[in-house]
N, C-alpha and C positions, 0 to 999 in steps of 0.2 A: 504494500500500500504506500501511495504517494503523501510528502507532507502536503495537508490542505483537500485531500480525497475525501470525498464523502462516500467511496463507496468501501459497503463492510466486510471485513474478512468474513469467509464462512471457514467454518468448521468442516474437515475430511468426515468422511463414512469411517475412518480407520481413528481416528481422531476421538471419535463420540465413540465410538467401540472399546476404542482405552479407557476412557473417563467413566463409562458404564461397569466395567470389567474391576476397575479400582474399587467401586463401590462396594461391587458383587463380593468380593475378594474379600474386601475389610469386614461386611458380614460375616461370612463365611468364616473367615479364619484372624480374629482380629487380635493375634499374639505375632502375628508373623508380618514380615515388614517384605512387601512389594515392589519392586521398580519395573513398570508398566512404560512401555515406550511405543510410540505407532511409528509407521512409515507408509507414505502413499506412492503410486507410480502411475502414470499415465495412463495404464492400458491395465488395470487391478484394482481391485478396491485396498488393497494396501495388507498389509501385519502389523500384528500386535506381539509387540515381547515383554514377556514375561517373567524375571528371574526372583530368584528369594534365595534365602542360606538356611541348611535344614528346614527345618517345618514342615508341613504337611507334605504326602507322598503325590509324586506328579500325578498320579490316576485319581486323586481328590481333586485339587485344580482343576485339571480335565473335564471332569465331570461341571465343575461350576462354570467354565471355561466354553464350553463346543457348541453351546447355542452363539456367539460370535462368530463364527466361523461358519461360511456358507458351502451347505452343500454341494457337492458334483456326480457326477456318472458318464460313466466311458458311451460315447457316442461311435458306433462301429462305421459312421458313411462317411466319420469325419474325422476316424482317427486319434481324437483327443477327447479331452475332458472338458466337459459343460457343464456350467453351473446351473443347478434346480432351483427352479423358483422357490424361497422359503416361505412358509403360512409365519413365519416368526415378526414380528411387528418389530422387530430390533438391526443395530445396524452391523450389518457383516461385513468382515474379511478375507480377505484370501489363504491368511494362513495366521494360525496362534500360536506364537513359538514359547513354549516353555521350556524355563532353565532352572533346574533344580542343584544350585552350591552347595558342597560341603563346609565344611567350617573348618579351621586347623584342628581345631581341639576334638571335634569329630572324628575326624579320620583318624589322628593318633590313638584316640580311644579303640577305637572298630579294628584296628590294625590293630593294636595291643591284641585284643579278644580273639580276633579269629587268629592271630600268629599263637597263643595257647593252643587252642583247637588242634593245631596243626602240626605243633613244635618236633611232634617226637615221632611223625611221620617218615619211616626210613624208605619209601618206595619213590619219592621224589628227590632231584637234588636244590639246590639252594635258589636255584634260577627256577623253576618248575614251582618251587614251593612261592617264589616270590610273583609272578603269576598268577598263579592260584588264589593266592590270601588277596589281591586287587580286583580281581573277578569276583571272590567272596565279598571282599566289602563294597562292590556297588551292589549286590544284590541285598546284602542286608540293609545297606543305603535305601533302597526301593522299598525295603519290605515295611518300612516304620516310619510313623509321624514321629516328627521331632518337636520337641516344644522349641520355641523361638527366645 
């Protein structure tokens, strides 16, 4: 906008999708601290991202999360993917990207825990076991809400 314009910025679809999605969010889960960001592009309705450190597990989000995000289905005469008109009266995206952080003090714990688990395991060697124990802790990572 120019100085001395009278005409008013509007608001993106991806824009009001963030600012809806904050609120939903702060309902939902209001121990846990959000950074919600949008981005729009020419030919999209735009993304929304989403990250937070520990706290709820991404399939919670998700869930509060997928009504923003407009549907599609594979078009066979055309090769790609088409967006379904939605009955949702809210504004969608093209995509809602969730980012679930660990915290330091997390992982050293989780890694403590599952390296016990592990320690005296003689069929792997140090590299195998180290491996291993990082594949275990994202999955226990997933499997737990964390308080914030």
């Amino acid at each position: 906008m120019f100085i001395g314009s009278t005409k008013k910025r509007t608001q993106t679809t991806a824009s009001k999708a963030a600012s809806m999605i904050r609120k939903d969010l702060k309902k939902a889960f209001p121990n846990t601290k959000f950074s919600v960001t949008s981005r729009s592009g020419s030919m999209e309705a735009g993304n929304v991202r989403i990250e937070w450190v520990n706290g709820p597990r991404t399939a919670s989000v998700k869930k509060v999360t997928d009504k923003y995000e407009e549907p599609y289905r594979y078009d066979p005469s055309s090769q790609s993917l088409v967006t379904i008109k939605s009955k949702v009266e809210l504004p969608q995206v093209t995509n809602v990207i969730l980012v679930r952080n660990m915290s330091p003090e997390l992982k050293k714990y989780l890694f403590s825990e599952i390296s016990k688990k592990y320690a005296k395991d003689k069929s792997m060697n140090d590299v195998q076991r180290s491996a291993f124990i990082a594949n275990e802790m994202g999955k226990d990572f997933e499997s737990y809400d964390f308080k914030a």
